[in-house]
Every structure is written in structure tokens, then in C-alpha cells.
C-alpha atoms as a printed R data frame, in Angstrom:
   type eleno elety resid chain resno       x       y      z
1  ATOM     1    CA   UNK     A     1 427.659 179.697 67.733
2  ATOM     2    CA   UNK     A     2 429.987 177.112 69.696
3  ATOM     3    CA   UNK     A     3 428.410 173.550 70.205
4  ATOM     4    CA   UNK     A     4 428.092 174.234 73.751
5  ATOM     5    CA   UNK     A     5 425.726 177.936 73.460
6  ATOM     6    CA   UNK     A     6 424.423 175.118 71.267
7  ATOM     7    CA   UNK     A     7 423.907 172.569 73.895
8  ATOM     8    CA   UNK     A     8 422.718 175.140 76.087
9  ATOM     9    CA   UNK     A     9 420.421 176.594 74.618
10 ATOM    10    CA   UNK     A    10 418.791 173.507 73.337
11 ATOM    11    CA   UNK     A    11 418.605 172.470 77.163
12 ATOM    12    CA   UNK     A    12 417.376 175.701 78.092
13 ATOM    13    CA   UNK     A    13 414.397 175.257 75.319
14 ATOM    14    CA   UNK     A    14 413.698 171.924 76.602
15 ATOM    15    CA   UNK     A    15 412.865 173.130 80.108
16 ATOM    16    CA   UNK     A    16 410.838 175.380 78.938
17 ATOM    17    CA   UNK     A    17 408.611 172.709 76.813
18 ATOM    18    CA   UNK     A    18 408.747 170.688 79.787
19 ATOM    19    CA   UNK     A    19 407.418 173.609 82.080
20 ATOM    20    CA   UNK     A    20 405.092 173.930 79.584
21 ATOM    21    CA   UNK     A    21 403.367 170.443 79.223
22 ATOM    22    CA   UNK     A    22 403.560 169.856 83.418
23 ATOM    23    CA   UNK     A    23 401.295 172.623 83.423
24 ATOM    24    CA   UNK     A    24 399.389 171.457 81.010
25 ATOM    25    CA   UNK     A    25 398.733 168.569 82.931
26 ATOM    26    CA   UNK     A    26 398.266 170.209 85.942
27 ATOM    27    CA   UNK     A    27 395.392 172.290 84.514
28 ATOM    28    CA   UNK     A    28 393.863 168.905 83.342
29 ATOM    29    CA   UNK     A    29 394.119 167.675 86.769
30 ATOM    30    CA   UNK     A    30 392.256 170.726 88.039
31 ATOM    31    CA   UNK     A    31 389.419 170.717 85.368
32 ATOM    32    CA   UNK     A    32 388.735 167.087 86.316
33 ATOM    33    CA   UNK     A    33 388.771 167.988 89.706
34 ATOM    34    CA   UNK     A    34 386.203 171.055 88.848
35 ATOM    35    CA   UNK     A    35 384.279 168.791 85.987
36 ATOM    36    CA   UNK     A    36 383.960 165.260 87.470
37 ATOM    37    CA   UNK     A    37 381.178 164.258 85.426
38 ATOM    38    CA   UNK     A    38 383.644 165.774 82.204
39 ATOM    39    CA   UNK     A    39 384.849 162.698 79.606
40 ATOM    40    CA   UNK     A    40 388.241 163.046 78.429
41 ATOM    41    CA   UNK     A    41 386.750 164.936 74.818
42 ATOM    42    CA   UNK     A    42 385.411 167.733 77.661
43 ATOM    43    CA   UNK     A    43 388.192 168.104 79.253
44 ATOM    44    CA   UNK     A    44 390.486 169.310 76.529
45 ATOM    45    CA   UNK     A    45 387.671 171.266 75.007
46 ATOM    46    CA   UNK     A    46 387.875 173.171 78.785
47 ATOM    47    CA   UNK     A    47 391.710 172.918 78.539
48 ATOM    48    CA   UNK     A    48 391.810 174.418 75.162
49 ATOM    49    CA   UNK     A    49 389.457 177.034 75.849
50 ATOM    50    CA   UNK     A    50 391.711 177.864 79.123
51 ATOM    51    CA   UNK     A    51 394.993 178.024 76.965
52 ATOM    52    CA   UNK     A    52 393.016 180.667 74.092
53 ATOM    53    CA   UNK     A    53 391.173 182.683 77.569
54 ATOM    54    CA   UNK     A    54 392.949 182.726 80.404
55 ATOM    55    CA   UNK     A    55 391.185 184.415 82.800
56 ATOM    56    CA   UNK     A    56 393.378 186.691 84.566
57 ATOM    57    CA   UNK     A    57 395.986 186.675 81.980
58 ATOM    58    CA   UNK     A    58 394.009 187.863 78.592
59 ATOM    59    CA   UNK     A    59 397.150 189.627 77.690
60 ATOM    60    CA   UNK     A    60 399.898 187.936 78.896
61 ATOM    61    CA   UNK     A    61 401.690 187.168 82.086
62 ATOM    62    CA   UNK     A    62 403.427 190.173 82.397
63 ATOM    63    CA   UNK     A    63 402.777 193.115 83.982
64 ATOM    64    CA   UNK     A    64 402.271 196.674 81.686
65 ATOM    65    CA   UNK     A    65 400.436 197.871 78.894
66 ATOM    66    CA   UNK     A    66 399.456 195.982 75.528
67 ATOM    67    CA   UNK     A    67 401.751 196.362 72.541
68 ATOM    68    CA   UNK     A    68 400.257 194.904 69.292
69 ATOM    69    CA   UNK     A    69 402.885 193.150 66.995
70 ATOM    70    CA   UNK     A    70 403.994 193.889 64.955
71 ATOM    71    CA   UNK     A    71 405.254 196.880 66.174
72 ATOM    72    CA   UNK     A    72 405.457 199.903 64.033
73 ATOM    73    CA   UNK     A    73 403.017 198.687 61.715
């Protein structure tokens, strides 16, 4: 692989960990908003429970049907 699918790559992985950890936030944000009476221990217990639930998205952000991994098994 050349240094620059390298580069890019890395940059595109980086985006997506910083995508990741804004949204992060911006759940905390809510969950205080929702929980104002919530201590900072509360609030990631809610947060963690959020990122395991996810109501609305139990299976994933994509639309279709529910393929176990791993496949052919």
C-alpha cells in the first residue's frame, strides 16, 4: 500500500473516531439536559447503557434484516 492510501486512510479513520466521540458528547449533553439532578457517575452509567441499547437502533443503523456473524457458522 503507497504511503499516501496510507495517509488516507489513516485520515479517513480519524474522522470517523472523531464523529464518534462528538457524538458521544452530544448524547452526554442530552442526558444532562434529560437528568439534571444526574452526577457525572449517572451520566455515563445512562450513556453507557445508551451505547449497549439504543433504542431505535437495537440492530444497527442500517436498514434490512439481521445477519449473525459470523456468517456461515
Amino acid at each position: 500500500m503507497s504511503s499516501f492510501s496510507e495517509k488516507f486512510l489513516a485520515e479517513r479513520l480519524q474522522t470517523a473516531l472523531d464523529l464518534y466521540e462528538a457524538g458521544e458528547q452530544l448524547m452526554r449533553e442530552n442526558l444532562r439536559r434529560r437528568h439534571p439532578e444526574a452526577g457525572e457517575a449517572e451520566i455515563e452509567r445512562l450513556l453507557g447503557a445508551w451505547l449497549r441499547e439504543r433504542p431505535g437502533a437495537e440492530h444497527g443503523d442500517a436498514p434490512g434484516r439481521v445477519v449473525r456473524r459470523p456468517r456461515g457458522t
